[in-house]
C-alpha positions as a Markdown table, in Angstrom:
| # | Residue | x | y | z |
|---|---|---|---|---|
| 1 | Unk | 18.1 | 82.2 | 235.6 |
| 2 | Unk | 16.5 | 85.5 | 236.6 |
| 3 | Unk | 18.2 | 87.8 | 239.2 |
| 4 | Unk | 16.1 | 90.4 | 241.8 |
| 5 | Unk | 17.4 | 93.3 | 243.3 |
| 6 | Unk | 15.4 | 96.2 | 245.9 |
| 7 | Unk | 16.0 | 99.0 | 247.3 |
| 8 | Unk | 14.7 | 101.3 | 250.5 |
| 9 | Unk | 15.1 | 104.2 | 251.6 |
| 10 | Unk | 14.1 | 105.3 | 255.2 |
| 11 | Unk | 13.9 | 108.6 | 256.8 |
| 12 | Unk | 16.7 | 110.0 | 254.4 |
| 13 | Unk | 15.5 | 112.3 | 251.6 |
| 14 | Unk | 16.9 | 111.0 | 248.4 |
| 15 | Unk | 16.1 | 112.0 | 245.2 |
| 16 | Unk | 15.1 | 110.6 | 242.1 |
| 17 | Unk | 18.2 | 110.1 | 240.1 |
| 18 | Unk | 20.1 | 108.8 | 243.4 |
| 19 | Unk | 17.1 | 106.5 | 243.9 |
| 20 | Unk | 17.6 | 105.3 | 239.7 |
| 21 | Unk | 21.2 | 105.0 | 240.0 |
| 22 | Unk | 21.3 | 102.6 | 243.4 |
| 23 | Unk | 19.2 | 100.3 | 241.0 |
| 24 | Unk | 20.9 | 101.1 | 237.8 |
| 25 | Unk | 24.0 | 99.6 | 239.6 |
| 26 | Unk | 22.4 | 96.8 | 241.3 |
| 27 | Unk | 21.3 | 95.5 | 237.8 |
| 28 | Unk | 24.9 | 96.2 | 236.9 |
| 29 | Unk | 26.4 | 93.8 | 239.1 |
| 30 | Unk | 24.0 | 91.3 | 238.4 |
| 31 | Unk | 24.6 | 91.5 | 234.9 |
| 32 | Unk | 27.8 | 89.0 | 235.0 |
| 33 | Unk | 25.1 | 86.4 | 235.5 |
| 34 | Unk | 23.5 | 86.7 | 231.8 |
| 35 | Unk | 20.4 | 88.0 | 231.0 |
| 36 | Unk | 18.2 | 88.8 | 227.5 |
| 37 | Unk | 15.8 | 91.8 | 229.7 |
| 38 | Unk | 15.8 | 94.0 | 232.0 |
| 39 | Unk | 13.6 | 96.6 | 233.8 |
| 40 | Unk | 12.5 | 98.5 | 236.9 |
| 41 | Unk | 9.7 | 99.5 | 239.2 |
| 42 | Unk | 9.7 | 103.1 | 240.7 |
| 43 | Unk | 7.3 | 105.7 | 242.1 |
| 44 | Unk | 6.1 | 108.2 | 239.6 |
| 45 | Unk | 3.5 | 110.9 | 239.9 |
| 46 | Unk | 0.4 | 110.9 | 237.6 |
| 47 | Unk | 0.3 | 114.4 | 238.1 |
| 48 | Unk | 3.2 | 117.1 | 238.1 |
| 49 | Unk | 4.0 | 118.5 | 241.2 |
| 50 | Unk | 4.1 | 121.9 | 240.5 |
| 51 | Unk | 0.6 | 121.6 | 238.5 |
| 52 | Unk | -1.5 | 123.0 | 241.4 |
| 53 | Unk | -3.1 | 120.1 | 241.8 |
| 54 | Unk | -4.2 | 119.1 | 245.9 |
| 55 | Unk | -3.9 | 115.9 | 245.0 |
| 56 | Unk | -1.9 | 113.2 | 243.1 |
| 57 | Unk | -1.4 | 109.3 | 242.9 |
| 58 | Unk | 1.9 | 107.3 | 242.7 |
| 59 | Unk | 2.1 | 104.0 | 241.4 |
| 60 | Unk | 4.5 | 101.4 | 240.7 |
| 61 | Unk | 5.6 | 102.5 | 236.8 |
| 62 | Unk | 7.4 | 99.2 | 235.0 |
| 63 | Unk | 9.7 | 99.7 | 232.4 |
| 64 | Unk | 11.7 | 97.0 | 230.8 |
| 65 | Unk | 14.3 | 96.8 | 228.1 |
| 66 | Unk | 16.1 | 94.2 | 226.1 |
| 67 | Unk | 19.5 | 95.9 | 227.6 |
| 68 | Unk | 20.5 | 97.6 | 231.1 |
| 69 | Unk | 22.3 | 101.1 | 229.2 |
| 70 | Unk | 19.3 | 100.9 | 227.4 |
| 71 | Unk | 17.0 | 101.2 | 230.1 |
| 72 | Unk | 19.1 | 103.6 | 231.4 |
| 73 | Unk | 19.2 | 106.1 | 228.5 |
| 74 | Unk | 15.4 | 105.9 | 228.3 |
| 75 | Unk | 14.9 | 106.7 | 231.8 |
| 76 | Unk | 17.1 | 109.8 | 231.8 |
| 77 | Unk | 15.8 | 111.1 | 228.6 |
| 78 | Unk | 12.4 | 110.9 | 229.3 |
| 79 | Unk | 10.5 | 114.4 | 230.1 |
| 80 | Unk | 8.0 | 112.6 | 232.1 |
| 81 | Unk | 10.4 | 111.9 | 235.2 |
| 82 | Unk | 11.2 | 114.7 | 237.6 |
| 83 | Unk | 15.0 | 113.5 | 238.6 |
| 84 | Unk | 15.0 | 116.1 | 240.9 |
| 85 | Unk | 12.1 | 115.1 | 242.8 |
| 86 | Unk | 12.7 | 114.1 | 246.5 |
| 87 | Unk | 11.5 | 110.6 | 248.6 |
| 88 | Unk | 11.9 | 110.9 | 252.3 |
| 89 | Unk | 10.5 | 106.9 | 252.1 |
| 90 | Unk | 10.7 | 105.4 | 248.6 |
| 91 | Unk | 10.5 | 101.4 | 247.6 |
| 92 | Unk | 12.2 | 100.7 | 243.8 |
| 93 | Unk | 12.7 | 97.0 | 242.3 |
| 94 | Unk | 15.0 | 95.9 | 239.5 |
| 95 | Unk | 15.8 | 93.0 | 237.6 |
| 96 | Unk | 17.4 | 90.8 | 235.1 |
| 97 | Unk | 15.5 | 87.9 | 233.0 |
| 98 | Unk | 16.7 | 84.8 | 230.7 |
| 99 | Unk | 13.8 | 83.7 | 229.2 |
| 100 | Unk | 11.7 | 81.1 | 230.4 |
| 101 | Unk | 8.7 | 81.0 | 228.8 |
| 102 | Unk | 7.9 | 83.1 | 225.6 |
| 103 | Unk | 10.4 | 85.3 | 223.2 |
| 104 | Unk | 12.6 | 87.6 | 225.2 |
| 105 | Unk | 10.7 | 91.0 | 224.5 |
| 106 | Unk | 10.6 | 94.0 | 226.4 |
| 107 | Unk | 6.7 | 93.4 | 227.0 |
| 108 | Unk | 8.1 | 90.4 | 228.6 |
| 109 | Unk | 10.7 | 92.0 | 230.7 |
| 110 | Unk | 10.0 | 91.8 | 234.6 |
| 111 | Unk | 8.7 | 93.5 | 236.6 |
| 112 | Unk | 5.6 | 92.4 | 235.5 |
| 113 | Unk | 2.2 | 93.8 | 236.9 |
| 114 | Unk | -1.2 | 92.9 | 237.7 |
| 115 | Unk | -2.8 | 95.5 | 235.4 |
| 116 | Unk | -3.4 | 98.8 | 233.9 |
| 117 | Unk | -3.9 | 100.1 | 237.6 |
| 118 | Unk | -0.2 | 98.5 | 239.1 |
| 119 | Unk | -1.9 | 97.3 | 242.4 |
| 120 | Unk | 0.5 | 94.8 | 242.7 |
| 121 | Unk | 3.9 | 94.7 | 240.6 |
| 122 | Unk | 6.4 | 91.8 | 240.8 |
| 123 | Unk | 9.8 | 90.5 | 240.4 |
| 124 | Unk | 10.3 | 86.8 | 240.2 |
| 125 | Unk | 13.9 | 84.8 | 240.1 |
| 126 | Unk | 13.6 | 81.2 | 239.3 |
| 127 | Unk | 10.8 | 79.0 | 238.1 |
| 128 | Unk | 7.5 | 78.2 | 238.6 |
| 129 | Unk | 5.8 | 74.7 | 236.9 |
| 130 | Unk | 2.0 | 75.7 | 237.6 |
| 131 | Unk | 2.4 | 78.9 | 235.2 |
| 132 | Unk | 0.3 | 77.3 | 232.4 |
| 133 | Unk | -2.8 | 79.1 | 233.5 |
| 134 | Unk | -1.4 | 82.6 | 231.7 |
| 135 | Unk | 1.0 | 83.5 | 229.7 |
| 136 | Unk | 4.3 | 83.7 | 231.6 |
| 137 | Unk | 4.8 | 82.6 | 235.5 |
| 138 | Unk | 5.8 | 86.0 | 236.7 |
| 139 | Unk | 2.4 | 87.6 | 235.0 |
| 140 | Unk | 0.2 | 84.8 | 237.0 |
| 141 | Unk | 2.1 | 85.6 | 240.3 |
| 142 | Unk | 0.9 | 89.5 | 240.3 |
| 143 | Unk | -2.6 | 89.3 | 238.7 |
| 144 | Unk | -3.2 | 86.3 | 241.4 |
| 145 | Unk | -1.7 | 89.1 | 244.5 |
| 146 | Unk | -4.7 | 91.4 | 242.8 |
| 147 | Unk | -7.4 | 88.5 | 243.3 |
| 148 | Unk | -6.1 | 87.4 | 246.7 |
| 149 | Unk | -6.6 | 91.3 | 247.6 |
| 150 | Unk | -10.1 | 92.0 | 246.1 |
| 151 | Unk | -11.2 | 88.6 | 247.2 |
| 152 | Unk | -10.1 | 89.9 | 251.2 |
| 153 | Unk | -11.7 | 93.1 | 250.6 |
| 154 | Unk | -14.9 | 92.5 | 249.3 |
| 155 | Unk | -17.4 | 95.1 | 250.1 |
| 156 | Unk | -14.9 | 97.0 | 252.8 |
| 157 | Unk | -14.0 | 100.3 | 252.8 |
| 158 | Unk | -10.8 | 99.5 | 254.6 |
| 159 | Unk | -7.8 | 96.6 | 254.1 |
| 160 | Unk | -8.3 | 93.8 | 256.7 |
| 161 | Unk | -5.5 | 91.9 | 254.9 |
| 162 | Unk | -2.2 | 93.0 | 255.2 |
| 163 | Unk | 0.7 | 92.9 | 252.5 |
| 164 | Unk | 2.3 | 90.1 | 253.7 |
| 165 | Unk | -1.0 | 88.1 | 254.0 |
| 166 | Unk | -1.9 | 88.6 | 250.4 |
| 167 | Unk | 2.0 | 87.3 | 249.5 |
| 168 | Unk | 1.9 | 84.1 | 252.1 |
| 169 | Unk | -1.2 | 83.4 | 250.1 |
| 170 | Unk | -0.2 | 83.7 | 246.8 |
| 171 | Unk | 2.8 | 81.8 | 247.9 |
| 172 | Unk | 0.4 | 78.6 | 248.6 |
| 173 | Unk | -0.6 | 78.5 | 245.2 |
| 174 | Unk | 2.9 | 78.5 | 243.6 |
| 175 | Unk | 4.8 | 74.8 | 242.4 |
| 176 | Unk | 8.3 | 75.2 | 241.8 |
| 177 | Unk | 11.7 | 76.6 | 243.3 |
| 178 | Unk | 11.9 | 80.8 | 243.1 |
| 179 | Unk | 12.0 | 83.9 | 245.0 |
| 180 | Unk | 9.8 | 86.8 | 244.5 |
| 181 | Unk | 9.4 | 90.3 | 245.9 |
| 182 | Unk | 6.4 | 92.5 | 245.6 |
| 183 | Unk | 5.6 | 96.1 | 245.7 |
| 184 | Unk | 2.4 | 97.8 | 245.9 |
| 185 | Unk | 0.0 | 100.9 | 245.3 |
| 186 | Unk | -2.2 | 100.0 | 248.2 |
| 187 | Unk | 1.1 | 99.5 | 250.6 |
| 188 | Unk | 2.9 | 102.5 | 249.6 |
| 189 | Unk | 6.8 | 102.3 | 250.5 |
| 190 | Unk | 6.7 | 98.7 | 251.5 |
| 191 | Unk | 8.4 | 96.0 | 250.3 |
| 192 | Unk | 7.5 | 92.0 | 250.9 |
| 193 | Unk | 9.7 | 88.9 | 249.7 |
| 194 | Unk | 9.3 | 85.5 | 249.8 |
| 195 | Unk | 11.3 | 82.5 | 248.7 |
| 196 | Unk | 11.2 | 79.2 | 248.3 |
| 197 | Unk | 14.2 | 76.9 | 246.9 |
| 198 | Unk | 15.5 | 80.4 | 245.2 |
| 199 | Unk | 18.7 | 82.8 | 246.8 |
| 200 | Unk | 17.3 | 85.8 | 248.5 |
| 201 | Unk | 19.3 | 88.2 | 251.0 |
| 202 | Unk | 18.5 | 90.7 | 252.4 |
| 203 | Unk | 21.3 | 93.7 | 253.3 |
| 204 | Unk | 20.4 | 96.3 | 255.9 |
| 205 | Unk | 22.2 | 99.7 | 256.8 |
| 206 | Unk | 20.7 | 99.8 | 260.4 |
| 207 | Unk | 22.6 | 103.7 | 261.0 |
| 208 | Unk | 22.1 | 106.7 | 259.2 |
| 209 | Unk | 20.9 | 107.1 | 256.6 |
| 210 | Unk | 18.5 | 103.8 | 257.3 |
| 211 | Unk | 18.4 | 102.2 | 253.6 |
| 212 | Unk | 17.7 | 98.6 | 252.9 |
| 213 | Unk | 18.4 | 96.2 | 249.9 |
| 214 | Unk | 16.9 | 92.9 | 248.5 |
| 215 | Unk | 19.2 | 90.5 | 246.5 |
| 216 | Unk | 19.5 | 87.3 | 244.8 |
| 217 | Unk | 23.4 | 87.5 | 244.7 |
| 218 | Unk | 25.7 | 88.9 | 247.2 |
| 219 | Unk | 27.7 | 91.0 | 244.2 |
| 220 | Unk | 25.0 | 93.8 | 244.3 |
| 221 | Unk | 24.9 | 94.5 | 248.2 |
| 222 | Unk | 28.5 | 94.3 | 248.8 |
| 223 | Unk | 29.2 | 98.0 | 247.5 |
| 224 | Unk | 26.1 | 98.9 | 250.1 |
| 225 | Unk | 26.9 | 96.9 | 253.7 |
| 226 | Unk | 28.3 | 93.8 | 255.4 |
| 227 | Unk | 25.1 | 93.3 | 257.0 |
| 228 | Unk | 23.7 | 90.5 | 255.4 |
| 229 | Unk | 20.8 | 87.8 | 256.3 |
| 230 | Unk | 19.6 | 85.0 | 254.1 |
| 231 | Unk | 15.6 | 84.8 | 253.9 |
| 232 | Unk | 14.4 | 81.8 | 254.7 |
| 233 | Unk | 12.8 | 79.1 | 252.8 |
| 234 | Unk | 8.9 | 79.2 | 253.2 |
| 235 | Unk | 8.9 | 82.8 | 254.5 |
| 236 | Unk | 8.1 | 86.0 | 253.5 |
| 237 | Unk | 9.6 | 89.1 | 254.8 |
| 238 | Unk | 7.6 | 92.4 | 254.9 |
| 239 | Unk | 9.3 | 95.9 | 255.4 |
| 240 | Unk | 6.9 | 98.4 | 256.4 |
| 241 | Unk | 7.4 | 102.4 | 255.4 |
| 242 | Unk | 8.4 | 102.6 | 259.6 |
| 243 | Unk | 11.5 | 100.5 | 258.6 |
| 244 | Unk | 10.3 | 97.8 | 260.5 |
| 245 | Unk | 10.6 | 94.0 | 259.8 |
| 246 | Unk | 8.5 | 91.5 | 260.1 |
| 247 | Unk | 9.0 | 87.5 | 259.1 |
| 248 | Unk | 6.1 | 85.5 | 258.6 |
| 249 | Unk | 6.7 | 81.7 | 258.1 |
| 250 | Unk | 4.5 | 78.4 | 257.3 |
| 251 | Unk | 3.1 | 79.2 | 253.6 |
């Protein structure tokens, strides 16, 4: 069994390492469960700040490792992370994976994406039987979020589907029990779960700072609030970069 953990900030500069650390110990407290891989999804600039650049691009960067320290030392060693850079709105997702289909690998860890270009990255805890179609269930889930998108958007300049639109649809596609949440370059700082037949809570610190956290198991939000509400099956919930909430239902 694979367990999922998120985290949001809102309105509350925090910087890099805090952001790293918040997920670092959510994976922690998950790790009781078992697991054979491990990884993360964070914002990270394609170009250096202080480059002079006017412009730069964030994407959802996945890294995954066979072990959680080891993830961690990689992540704090590496040159290309600014630690000290600061998110007034950031969206991160972590987890832990047994192996369901292929070798446990850390090109197998989660979160998996939808390509070279991260338009959609996901996390996945549980099981879905209609995988077959690519090589492991979680990898189908996100490349099939990047067709429900480009299929919506087809010769527009502009999204007329929203995030939670592409996920109920992906969601209708899916056989099997499991609960997934998704993260996005085209919705920055948003965050959209969905569940069917697998654990999913959702913890919210409603007063300042505003922060938010996604959970398959109650261990990793107790440190963080008591404010706990259990997603419901069939539904996806989408957290926009306002800190707003919206539940969609029906897929």
């Amino acid at each position: 069994m694979c367990e999922i953990f998120a985290y949001l900030n809102y309105n509350v500069n925090r910087e890099r390492r805090y952001i790293l650390e918040v997920l670092f110990n959510g994976l922690r407290r998950l790790e009781y469960r078992g697991y054979d891989s491990t990884g993360i999804s964070i914002d990270f600039a394609l170009l250096p700040l202080n480059s002079g650049a006017s412009v730069f691009t964030t994407f959802s960067r996945p890294l995954g490792f066979r072990k959680i320290e080891s993830l961690v030392k990689f992540v704090y060693e590496s040159s290309e992370l600014n630690l000290e850079e600061s998110f007034t709105v950031h969206a991160g997702i972590a987890h832990t994976r047994w192996v369901t289909h292929r070798e446990p690998a850390p090109r197998n860890s989660h979160p998996q994406t939808s390509g070279p270009e991260n338009d959609f990255v996901v996390v996945h805890n549980g099981v879905i039987t209609n995988y077959e179609v690519c090589n492991t269930d979680a990898e189908v889930i996100s490349k099939l979020a990047k067709y429900v998108f480009d299929k919506a958007n087809e010769g527009e300049g502009e999204h007329i589907i929203s995030f939670s639109e592409v996920v109920l649809e992906v969601m209708r596609h899916l056989n099997g029990a499991y609960a997934l949440i998704f993260k996005s370059r085209h919705y920055p700082n948003e965050l959209v779960t969905c569940k069917r037949g697998g654990p999913l809570l959702l913890g919210v610190k409603n007063r300042q700072p505003k922060e938010l956290f996604f959970s398959s198991d109650t261990n990793a939000l107790v440190e963080h609030t008591k404010k706990v509400l259990v997603v419901e099956d069939g539904c996806s919930c989408e957290v926009a970069a306002s800190f707003h909430f919206f539940f969609f239902c029906g897929a």
